[in-house]
C-alpha positions, 0 to 999 in steps of 0.5 A: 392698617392698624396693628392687631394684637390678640394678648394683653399681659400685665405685670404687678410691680414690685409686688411684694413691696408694693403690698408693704406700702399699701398696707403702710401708706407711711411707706409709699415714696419710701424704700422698702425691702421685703425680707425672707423671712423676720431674721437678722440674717435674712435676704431681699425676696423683693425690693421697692422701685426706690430701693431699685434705684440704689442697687437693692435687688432680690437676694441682697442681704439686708447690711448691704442693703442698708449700705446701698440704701441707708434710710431703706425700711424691712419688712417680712415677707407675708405670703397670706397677705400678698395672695389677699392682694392678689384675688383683689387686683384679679377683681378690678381687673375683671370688672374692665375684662376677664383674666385668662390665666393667672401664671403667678402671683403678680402676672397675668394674661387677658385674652382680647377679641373682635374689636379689642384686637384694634391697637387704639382699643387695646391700648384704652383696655390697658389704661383701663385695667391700670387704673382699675388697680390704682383705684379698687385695690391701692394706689401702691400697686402699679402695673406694667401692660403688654400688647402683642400677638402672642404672649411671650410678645405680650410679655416682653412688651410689659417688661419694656417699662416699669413701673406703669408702662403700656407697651406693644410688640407685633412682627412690624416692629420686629426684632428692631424694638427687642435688639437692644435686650439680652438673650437672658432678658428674654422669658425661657431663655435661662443662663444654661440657654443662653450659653447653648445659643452662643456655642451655636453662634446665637449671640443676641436678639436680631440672631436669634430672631433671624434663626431656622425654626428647624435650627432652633429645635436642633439647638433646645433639643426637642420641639420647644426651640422651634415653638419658642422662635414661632411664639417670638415672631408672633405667630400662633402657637399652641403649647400643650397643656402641663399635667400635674406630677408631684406636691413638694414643700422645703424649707431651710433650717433654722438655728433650733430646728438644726438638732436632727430631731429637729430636722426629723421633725420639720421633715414631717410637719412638711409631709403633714402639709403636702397630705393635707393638699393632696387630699384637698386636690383631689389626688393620691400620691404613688411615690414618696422622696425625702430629701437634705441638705447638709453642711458637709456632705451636701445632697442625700435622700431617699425615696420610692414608689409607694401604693396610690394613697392620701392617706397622712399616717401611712405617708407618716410611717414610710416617711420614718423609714426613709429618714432611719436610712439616712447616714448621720448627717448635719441637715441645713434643710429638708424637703418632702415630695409626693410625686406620679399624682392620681386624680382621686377618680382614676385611683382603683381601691387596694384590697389590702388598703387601710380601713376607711376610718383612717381616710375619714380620721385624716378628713376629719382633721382638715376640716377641724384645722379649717375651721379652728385654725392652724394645728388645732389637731396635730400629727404629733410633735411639731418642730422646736422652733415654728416657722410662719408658713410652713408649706404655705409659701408663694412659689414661682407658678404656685399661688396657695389658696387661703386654707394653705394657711389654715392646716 
């Protein structure tokens, strides 16, 4: 009887440094790193499959980098770039099926039906949407594709080859087809995990696969062990649906932004933005946290619950607080977060609320940095130094939309 997979998962390949050879064919064939950000000491985010090849991974500095890959070509990360790319391949695929869900910015999930659920067909699905790519978008971007049941099947299946495999996984083939991976190959099992498993005698796959789904949620601690196992060996599972909880942005200091008031005020170009998208979110923000991390004393910070607002000044005024009670410190970097999010219709009016124009002076700021461009209206002083994307980077989970760019 022909397998019956219900999840097709691709994976864009190297995809940052894929997006650098597409936007430069001259770079295609080529090893390619794609750097943190423009700075002499800046690290790989990303490497090509040609730089792979040599050793060059995610975090190599680039003078090991040159040293592993001599003839190997930089290029700074560029996020608005990458998510153009990004809604291009959503659009070729979607003219071969429909995306279910993006889950980061170079992965996504396609749920199959009816007779798209026969192996023969899916396997022409995933050609299909392969070539959709190589065609519509650019013939840099290949992508590997999974078939499976579930999709942490699917998305194992998708990691058994690249660039360009086309791979399925069902509880036939199993676990002999994923025993030759190691228990940190497998998506959700972390180092942390993984040394927890082998405490309780889990030392690879076939183990892991052969364990008591009670045992599995005895070894997570709660019910997810149980649901992981399940999802594993292809069973149906139904995980339930994450709620929004905080807005955050961080970043790492750079040399004119290391003075304290340098750091003061990359602290409040941050909260600046997380404002700006808490309101084009639709949601209020009852806490605020301030964090640093600095040279000597590593972590400090300082936070609380706040009333339920969106509104940048007042963020801006409990924001001055918490850095004031902060000890001397010499801050390497900083990072903001609005944390125990309301959405906007579940926000009941505060008597002692500030007045009206102030909400509608903060929209009319939005609207005119949209439209004119970033930091066209300010929230005072900007920090020495300007960091390309500030607030605006892609994050595991997190694709920014185009006016992440623009506030």
């Amino acid at each position: 009887m022909m397998p019956r997979v219900s999840t097709l998962f691709f994976d864009m390949n190297s995809f940052y440094a894929s997006v650098a050879q597409a936007e430069e064919p001259g770079l295609m064939g080529r090893p390619v790193g794609v750097l943190t950000t423009d700075a002499p000491g800046a690290a790989c985010i990303a490497a090509s499959h040609e730089a792979k090849r040599r050793g060059v991974r995610m975090g190599t500095r680039q003078d090991e980098a040159r040293r592993l890959c001599p003839g190997i070509v930089f290029r700074p990360v560029r996020h608005d770039v990458c998510v153009t790319y990004h809604h291009a391949i959503l659009r070729a695929v979607e003219t071969v099926i429909p995306i279910e869900r993006a889950w980061s910015i170079d992965e996504c999930s396609c749920r199959l039906t009816g007779s798209q659920q026969a192996l023969d067909r899916a396997l022409q699905i995933g050609r299909a949407l392969q070539q959709a790519v190589l065609d519509q978008v650019s013939p840099a971007l290949r992508c590997s594709v999974g078939l499976a049941p579930t999709r942490l099947l699917a998305k194992l299946a998708a990691g058994l080859e690249k660039p360009g495999g086309l791979h399925w996984l069902v509880p036939e083939v199993l676990p002999g087809r994923i025993a030759h991976l190691a228990l940190d190959d497998l998506p959700g099992i972390s180092s942390a995990m993984k040394t927890r498993l082998e405490a309780a005698g889990v030392t690879d796959v076939p183990a892991l696969y052969a364990l008591d789904p009670k045992r599995a949620r005895a070894i997570w601690g709660n019910v997810a062990g149980e649901r992981f196992l399940r999802e594993l060996r292809g069973e149906t599972v139904v995980w339930p649906e994450t709620q929004r909880g905080m807005i955050g942005h961080g970043q790492v200091l750079t040399g004119q932004n290391k003075s304290p008031e340098g750091a003061r005020l990359v602290a409040r170009r941050l909260l600046v933005k997380a404002a700006s998208r808490l309101r084009r979110e639709g949601f209020h923000t009852r806490s605020l946290h301030l964090g640093v991390k600095c040279a000597v004393t590593g972590h400090i910070g300082h936070g609380g619950d706040i009333r339920a607002t969106q509104d940048t000044f007042f963020l801006l005024q409990v924001l001055s607080r918490y850095w004031d009670a902060l000890p001397p410190h010499h801050a390497l970097s900083v990072s903001v977060t609005l944390g125990g999010l309301l959405p906007d219709a579940q926000v009941v009016a505060d008597l002692f609320a500030p007045p009206a124009d102030r909400r509608a002076a903060c929209a009319a700021v939005d609207a005119l940095n949209q439209r004119f461009g970033q930091d066209t209206v300010r929230f005072g002083q900007l920090p020495p130094h300007h960091v390309p994307y500030t607030g605006a980077k892609i994050a595991f989970g997190r694709i920014p939309e185009a006016e992440d760019f623009r506030e």
